[in-house]
C-alpha positions as CSV (number, residue, x, y, z in Angstrom):
1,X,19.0,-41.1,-52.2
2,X,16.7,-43.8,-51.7
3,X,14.2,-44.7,-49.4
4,X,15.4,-46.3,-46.6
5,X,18.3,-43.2,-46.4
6,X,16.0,-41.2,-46.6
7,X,13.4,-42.7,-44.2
8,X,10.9,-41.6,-46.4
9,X,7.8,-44.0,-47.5
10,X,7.1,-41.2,-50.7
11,X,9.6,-42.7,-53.5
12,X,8.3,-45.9,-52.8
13,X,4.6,-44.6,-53.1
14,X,5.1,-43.0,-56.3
15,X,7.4,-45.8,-57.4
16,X,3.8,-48.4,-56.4
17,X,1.5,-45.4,-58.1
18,X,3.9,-46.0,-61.7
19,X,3.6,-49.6,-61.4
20,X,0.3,-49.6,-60.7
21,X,-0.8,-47.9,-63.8
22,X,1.3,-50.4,-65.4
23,X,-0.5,-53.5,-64.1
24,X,2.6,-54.5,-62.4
25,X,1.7,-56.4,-59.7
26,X,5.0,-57.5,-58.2
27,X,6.4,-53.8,-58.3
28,X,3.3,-53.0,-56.3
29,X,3.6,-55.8,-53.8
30,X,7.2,-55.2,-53.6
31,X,7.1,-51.6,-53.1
32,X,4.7,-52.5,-49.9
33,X,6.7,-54.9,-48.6
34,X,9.6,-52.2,-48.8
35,X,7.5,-49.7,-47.1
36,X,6.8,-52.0,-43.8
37,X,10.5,-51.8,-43.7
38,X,10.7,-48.3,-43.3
39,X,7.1,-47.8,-41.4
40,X,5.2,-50.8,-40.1
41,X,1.9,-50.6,-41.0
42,X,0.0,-53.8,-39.2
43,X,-3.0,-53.7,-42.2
44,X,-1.3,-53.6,-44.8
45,X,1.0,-56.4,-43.3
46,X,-2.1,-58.7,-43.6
47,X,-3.1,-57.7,-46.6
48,X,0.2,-58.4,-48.1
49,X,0.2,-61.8,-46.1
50,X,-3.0,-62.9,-46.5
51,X,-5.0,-61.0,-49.2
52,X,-2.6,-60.9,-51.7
53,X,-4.3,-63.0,-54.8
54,X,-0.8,-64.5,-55.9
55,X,-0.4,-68.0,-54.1
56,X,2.4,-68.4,-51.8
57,X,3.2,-64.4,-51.3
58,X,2.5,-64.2,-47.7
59,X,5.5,-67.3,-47.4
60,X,7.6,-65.1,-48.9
61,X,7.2,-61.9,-46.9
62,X,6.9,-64.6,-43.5
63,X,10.7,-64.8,-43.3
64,X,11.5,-61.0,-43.2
């Protein structure tokens, strides 16, 4: 079962907690974008729009 069946915001967080530990920047990013699907959270929908430090990010995430 994954996250969004689940409506559950932990796989993801321990999915962003592995990739974090890795250095893996777009896991992390993506695994927060993935849990504003499930929970809107309105800060860290700004920090992914406009303090992520990869260029052109927010763009992306603009159009979901």
């Amino acid at each position: 079962m994954n996250a969004v069946e689940s409506d559950s915001v932990s796989p993801l967080l321990e999915f962003r907690n592995r990739a974090e530990r890795l250095n893996h920047w777009p896991s992390v990013r993506e695994a927060d974008f993935l849990r504003l699907t499930i929970r809107f959270d309105r800060d860290l929908f700004d920090h992914l729009y406009f303090g992520t430090p990869c260029g052109g990010s927010g763009i992306a995430y603009a159009g979901h």
